[in-house]
C-alpha positions in Angstrom: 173.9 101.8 35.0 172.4 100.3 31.7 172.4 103.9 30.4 175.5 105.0 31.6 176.7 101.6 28.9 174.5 102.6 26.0 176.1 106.4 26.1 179.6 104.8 26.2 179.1 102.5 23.5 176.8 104.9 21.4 179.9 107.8 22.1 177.9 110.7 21.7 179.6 114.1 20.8 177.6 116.0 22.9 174.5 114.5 25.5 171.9 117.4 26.0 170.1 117.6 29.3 166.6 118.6 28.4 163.6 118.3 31.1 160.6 116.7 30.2 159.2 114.3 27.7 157.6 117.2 25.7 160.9 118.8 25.3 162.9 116.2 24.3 160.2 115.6 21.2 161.0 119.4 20.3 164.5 119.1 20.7 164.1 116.1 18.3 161.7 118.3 15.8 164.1 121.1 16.1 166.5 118.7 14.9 168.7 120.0 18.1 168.8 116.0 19.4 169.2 112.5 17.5 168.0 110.4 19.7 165.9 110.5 22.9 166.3 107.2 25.3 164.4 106.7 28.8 164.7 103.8 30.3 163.7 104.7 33.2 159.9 103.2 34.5 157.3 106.1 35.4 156.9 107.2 31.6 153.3 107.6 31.3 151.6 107.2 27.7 150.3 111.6 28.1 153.6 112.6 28.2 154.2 110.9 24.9 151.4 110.9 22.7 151.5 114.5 21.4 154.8 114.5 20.6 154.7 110.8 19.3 152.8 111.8 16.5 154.6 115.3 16.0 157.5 113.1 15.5 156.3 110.6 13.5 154.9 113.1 11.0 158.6 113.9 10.6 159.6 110.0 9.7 161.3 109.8 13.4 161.4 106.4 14.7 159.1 106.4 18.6 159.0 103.2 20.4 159.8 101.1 23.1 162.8 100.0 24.4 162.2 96.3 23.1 161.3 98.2 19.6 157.5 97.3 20.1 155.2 100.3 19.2 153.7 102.5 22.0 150.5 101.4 22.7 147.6 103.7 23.7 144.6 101.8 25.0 141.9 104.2 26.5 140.5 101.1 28.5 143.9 100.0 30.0 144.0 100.5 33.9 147.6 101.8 34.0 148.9 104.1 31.3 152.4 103.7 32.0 155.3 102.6 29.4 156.7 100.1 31.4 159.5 99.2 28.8 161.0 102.9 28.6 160.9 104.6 25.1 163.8 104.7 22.5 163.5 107.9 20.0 165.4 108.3 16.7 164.6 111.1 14.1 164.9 109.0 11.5 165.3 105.2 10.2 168.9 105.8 9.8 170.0 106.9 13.2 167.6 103.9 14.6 169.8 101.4 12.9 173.1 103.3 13.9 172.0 102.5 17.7 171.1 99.5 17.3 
């Protein structure tokens, strides 16, 4: 439900359904997406690190949905991102969601 509201508020002209968390980041790179949001619990910190940096290299924006960095801690017993992840490919499309 809480996505369903962002996309209406956001008004998107076009919402692309792209499978997987490694696919979204190249839809991103390829500049074919804006933003990539997951709110959804499950997300684990593998499915994002590769692309996390790929992105960042490219000045996108990759963090949680509270806006708190992901955090990669090779001792932490559970490596999922409990908060979701909010992806923009740059600065200025972060603070147009927000």
């Amino acid at each position: 439900m809480v996505m369903n509201d962002i996309f209406k508020a956001w008004k998107p002209q076009y919402v692309s359904r792209v499978a997987g968390a490694g696919n979204k980041a190249v839809h991103l790179i390829d500049q074919k997406s804006d933003v990539y949001l997951n709110l959804i619990p499950g997300l684990k910190n593998w499915d994002m690190c590769a692309g996390e940096a790929l992105l960042q290299a490219m000045k996108a924006i990759v963090c949680d949905s509270d806006h708190k960095p992901l955090l990669y801690d090779p001792k932490a017993t559970d490596f999922t991102i409990a908060n979701g992840i909010f992806v923009c490919k740059n600065k200025k499309v972060f603070d147009v969601c927000n």
